[in-house]
C-alpha positions in Angstrom: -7.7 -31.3 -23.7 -11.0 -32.4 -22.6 -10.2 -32.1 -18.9 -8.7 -28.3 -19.4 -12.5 -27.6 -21.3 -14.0 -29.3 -18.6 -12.0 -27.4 -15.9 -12.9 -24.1 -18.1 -16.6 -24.6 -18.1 -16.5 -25.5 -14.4 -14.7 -22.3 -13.3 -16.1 -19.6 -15.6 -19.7 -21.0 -17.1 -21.4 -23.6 -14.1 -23.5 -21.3 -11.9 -21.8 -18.2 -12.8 -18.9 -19.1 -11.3 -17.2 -16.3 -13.3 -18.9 -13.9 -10.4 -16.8 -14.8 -8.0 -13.9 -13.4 -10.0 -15.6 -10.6 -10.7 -16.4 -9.8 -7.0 -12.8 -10.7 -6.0 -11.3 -7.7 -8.2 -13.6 -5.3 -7.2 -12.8 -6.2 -2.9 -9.0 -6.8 -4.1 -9.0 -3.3 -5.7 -11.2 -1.8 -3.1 -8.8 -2.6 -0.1 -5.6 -1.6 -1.9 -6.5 1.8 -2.8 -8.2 2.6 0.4 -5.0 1.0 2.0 -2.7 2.6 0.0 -4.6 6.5 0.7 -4.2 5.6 4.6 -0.9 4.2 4.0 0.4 7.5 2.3 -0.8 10.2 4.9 0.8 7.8 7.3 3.8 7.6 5.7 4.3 11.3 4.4 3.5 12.0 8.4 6.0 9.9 9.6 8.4 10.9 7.1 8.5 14.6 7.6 8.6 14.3 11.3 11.7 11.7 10.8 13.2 14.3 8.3 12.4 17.5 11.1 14.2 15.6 14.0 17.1 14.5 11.2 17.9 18.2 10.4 17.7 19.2 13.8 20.3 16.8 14.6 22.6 18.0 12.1 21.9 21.7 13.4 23.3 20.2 16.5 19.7 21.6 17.6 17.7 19.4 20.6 13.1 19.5 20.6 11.9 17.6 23.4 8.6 17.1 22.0 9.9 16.2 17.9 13.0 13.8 20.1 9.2 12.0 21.7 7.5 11.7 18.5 10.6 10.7 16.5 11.5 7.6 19.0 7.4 6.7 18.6 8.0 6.7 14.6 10.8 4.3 14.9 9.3 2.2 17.3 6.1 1.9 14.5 8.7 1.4 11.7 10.5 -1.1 13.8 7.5 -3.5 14.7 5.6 -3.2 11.6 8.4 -4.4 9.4 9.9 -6.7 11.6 6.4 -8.8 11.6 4.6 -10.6 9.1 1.6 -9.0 7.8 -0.1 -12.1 8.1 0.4 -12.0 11.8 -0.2 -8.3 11.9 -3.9 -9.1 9.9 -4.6 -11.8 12.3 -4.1 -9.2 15.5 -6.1 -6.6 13.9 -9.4 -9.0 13.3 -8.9 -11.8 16.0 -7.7 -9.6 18.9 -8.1 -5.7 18.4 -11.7 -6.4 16.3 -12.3 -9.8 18.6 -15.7 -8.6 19.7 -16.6 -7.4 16.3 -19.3 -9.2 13.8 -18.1 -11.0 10.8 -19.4 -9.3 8.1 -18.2 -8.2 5.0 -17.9 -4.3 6.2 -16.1 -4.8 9.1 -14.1 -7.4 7.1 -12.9 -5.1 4.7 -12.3 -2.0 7.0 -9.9 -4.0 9.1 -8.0 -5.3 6.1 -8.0 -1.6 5.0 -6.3 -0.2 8.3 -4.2 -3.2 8.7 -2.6 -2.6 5.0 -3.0 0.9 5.2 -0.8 0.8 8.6 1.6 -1.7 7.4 2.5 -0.1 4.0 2.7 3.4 5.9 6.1 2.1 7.4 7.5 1.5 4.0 6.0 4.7 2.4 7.3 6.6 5.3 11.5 5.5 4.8 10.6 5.8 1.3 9.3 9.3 1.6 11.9 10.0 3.9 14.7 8.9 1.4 12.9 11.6 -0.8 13.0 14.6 1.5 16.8 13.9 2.1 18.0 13.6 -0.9 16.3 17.4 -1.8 19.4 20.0 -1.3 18.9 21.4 1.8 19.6 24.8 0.2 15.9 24.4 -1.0 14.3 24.5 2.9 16.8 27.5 3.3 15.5 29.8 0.3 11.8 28.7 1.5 12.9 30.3 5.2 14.7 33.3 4.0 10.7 34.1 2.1 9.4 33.9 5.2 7.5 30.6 4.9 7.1 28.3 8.3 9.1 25.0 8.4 5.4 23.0 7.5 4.7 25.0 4.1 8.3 25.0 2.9 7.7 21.3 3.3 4.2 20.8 1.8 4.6 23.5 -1.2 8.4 23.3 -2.2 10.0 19.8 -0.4 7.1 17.2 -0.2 7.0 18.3 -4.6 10.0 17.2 -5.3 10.8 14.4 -3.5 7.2 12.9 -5.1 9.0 13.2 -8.2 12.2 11.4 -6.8 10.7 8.2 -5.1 7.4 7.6 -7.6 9.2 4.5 -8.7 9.2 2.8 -5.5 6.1 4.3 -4.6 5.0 2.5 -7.8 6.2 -0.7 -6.3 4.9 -0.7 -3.1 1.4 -0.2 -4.7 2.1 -3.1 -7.1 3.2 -5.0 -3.6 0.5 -4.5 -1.6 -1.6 -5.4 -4.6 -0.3 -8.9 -4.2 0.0 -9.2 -0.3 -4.2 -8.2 -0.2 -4.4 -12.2 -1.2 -3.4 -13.2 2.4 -7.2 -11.3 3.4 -8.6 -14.9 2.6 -7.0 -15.5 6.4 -9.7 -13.8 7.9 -13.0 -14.9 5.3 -12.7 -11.7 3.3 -13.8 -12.6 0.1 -11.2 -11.5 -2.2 -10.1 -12.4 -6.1 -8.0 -15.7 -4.1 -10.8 -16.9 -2.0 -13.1 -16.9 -4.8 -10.7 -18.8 -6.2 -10.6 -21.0 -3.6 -14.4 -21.5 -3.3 -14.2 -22.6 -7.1 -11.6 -24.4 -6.2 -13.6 -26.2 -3.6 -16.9 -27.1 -5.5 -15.1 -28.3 -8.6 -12.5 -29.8 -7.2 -10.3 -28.5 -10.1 -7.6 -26.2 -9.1 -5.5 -25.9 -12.3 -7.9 -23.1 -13.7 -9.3 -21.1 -10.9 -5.6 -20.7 -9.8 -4.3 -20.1 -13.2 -6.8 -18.0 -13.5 -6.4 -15.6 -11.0 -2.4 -15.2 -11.3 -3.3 -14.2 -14.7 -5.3 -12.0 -13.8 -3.2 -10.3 -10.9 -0.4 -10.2 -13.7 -2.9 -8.1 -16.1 -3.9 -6.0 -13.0 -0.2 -5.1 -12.5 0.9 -4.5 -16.1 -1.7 -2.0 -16.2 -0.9 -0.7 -13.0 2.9 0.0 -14.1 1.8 1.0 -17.7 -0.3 3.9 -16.1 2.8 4.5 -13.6 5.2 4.9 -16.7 2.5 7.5 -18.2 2.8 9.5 -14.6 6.7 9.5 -15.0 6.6 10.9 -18.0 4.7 13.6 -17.4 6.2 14.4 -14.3 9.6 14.2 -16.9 8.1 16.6 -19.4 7.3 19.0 -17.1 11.0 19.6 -15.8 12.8 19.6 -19.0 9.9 22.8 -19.2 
């Protein structure tokens, strides 16, 4: 008992260690929306140009130029989930941002674009999965009112298919939550690394590391609480 008080005081109370927490969630947070916003306009991109060149097909239709863009969204889907994003965040700093200075800007902008580019794969089949499972009788009415392909998408398709895949939208946010701890790779001080700097000058790790897996657990109940809240109103609006 007395260590576990000792072990509290250390990682909360001596020289405010509790800051380092407090800094984490806020760069934790900070990364994952930002990565998550990139991620989606990647995704939805990538996803409705998949979805164009899949209908085509089926018309037994041929587009040079949507057949070009369609192999380059496979190849992206391809590489980025067939490599760690551990390897993919050492690339982006040590290679692509070699030259660049170690601060905590730069820092958090290349974990933003690495996340942001690796979750857009994901986001993009899962947006996909969406669009396709809309009856294609819905594209058909938007044509016959005289709407282009792109704003049948964005004002009647894209709508619906939101509806259909915010579950595992849901869970790749609560997923790259989590996989933003790997940052500490590259010195970005995150909710881990402060952890690991506790860690480190108290030579206790049973609290800090407690600690912060019960706080990513709070982060994600609240996270999937306000996620159920979304469904429901998306729910209550149909049955209207």
């Amino acid at each position: 008992m007395d260590d576990l008080l000792t072990g509290l005081y250390q990682t909360f109370i001596l020289k405010d260690n509790y800051m380092y927490f407090v800094r984490g969630i806020g760069v934790t947070l900070l990364v994952t929306v930002f990565a998550l916003i990139l991620g989606l306009v990647i995704g939805i991109v990538v996803a409705i140009v998949r979805s164009a060149h899949d209908l085509q097909q089926q018309g037994k239709e041929r587009n040079v130029v949507l057949g070009f863009f369609n192999a380059i969204c496979r190849l992206y889907i391809t590489v980025i989930r067939g490599t760690p994003t551990m390897v993919q965040l050492l690339i982006m700093w040590f290679v692509v941002w070699g030259s660049a200075r170690s601060s905590d800007q730069n820092l958090i902008v290349c974990a933003v674009l690495t996340f942001g580019i690796n979750s857009g794969a994901y986001i993009a089949e899962i947006v996909r999965s969406g669009i396709m499972s809309i009856d294609k009788g819905q594209m058909e009415a938007g044509r016959s009112l005289g709407l282009p392909y792109w704003s049948t998408m964005k004002s009647v398709i894209i709508p619906q298919a939101f509806k259909n895949v915010l579950p595992a939208l849901g869970n790749e946010f609560i997923t790259l939550l989590k996989e933003t701890s790997i940052v500490t790779v590259i010195g970005l001080k995150d909710l881990t690394k402060g952890a690991m700097i506790i860690q480190a000058n108290t030579y206790q790790a049973l609290v800090p590391f407690f600690a912060i897996a019960g706080i990513y657990l709070v982060l994600v109940i609240i996270i999937s609480k306000i996620l159920g809240m979304l469904e429901r109103r998306l729910r209550k609006s149909d049955i209207r």
